[in-house]
N, C-alpha and C positions, 0 to 999 in steps of 0.2 A: 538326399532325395528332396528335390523342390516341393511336393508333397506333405511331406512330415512336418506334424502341428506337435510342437511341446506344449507339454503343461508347466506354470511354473509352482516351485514347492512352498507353499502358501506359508510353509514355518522359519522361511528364510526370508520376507518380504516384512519390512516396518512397518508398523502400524501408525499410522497418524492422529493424531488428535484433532477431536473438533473445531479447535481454532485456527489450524493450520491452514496455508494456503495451498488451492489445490490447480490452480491452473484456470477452472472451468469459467466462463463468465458468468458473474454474476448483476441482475438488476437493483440501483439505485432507486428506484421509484416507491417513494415512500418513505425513504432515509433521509431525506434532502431538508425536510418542510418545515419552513419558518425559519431557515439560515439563509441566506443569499451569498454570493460567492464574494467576500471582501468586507463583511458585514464586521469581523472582528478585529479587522486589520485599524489599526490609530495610529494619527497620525502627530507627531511632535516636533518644535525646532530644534534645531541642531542649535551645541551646545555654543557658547561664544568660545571664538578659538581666540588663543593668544597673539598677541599685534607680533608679526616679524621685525627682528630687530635686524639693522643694517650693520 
């Protein structure tokens, strides 16, 4: 029957913990402040490479 709503049996369903990810979107605003995107990124020479030999 296209009609018929189940219920589901709530003692078979995981339980998730607070830290887990849930899908829903969440806002950044307010997480962000006083990092800028690259701020911790450094930068170094590259090491001397060895002369090729013929």
């Amino acid at each position: 029957n296209s009609n018929l709503v189940l219920q589901a049996d709530v003692r078979l369903i995981e339980r998730r913990s607070r830290d887990e990810a849930t899908g829903e979107v969440m806002s950044l605003v307010g997480k962000l402040d006083g990092t800028r995107m690259g701020d911790r990124a450094q930068r170094s020479k590259p090491g001397k490479a060895e002369e090729r030999k013929i």
